[in-house]
C-alpha positions as CSV (number, residue, x, y, z in Angstrom):
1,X,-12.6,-18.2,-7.1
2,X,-8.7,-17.1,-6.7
3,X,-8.0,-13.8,-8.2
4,X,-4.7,-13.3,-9.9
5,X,-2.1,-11.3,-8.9
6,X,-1.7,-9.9,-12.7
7,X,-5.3,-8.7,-12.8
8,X,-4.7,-7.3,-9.3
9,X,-2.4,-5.5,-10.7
10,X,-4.3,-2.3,-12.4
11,X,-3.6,1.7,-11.7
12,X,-6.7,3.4,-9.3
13,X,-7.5,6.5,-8.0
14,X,-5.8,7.3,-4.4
15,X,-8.4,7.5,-1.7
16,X,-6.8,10.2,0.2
17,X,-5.0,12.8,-2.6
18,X,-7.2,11.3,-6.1
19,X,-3.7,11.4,-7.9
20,X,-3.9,8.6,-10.5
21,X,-1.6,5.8,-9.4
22,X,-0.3,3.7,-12.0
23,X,-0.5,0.0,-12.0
24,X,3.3,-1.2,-10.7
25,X,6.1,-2.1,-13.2
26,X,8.6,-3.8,-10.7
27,X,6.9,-7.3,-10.7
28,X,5.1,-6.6,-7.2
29,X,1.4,-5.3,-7.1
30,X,0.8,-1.6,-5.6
31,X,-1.7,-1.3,-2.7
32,X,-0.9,2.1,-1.9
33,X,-0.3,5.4,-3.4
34,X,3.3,6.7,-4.1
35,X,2.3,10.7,-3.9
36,X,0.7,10.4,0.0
37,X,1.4,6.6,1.3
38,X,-2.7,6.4,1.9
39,X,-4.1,3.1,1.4
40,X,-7.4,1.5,0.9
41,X,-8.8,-1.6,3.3
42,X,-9.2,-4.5,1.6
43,X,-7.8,-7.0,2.7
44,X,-8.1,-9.3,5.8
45,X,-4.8,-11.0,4.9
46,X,-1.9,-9.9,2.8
47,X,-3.8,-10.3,-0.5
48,X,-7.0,-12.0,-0.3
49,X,-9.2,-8.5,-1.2
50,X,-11.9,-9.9,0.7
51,X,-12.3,-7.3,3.5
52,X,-15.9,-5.3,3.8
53,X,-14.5,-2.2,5.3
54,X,-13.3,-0.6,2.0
55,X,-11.9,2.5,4.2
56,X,-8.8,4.3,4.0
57,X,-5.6,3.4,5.7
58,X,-3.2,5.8,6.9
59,X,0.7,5.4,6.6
60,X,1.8,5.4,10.5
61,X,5.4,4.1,10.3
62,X,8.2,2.2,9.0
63,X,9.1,-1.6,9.6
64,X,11.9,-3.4,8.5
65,X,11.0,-7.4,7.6
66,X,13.5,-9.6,6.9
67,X,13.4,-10.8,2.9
68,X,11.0,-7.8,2.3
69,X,12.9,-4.8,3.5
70,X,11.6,-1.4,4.9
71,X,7.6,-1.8,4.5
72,X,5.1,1.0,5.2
73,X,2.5,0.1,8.2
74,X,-0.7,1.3,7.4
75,X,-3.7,1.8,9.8
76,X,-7.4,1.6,8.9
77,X,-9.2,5.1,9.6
78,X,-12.5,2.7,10.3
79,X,-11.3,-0.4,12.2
80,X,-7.5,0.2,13.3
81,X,-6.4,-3.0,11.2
82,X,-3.1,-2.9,11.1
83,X,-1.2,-4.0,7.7
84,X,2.7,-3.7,6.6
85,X,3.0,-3.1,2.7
86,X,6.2,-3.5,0.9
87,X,7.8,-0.3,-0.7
88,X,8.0,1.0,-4.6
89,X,10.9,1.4,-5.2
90,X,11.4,1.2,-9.0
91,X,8.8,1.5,-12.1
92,X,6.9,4.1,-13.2
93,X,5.9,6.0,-10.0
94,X,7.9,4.6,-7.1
95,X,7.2,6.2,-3.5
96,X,8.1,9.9,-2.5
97,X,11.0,8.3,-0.4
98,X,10.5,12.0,1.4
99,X,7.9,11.1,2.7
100,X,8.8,7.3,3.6
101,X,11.6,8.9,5.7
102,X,9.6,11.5,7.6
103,X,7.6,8.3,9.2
104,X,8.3,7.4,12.2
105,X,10.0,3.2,12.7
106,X,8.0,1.2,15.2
């Protein structure tokens, strides 16, 4: 069954720092945490939640995709999967764009 993208869409508890992320307010969902950049792997693609992992992801760099704009490349501390996410930049809590610039660009 297809999941929607508004009930996706819900605050959680970071992974990596527990500060309570809200759910996003720009029209996008959020997949990581604004405070730390960590993320959480569950997803084989962009999406479909239907990873088994479930392990954290660390930020590891900046890309720049055309359409999408600078996206955060996270890395699975379990499996090494490899996944861009797109940026928060407006709403309620969008990311600590300190630390989005300290990362390095691949």
């Amino acid at each position: 069954m297809a999941r929607s993208r508004r009930a996706e869409n819900t605050g959680f508890t970071c992974v990596h720092c527990s500060g309570a992320v809200p759910a996003n307010t720009d029209g996008h969902y959020r997949n990581h945490c604004p405070f730390c950049l960590w993320s959480l792997h569950v997803d084989d693609l962009p999406g479909d939640r239907a990873s088994g992992c479930r392990q954290p992801m660390e930020p590891i760099g900046l890309v720049e995709k055309s359409g999408k704009g600078w996206q955060v490349v996270h890395r699975c501390t379990a499996c090494g999967h490899r996944q861009p996410n797109r940026l928060v930049r407006d709403g309620d809590a969008p990311d600590d764009l300190d630390l989005v610039l300290s990362l390095p660009w691949l």
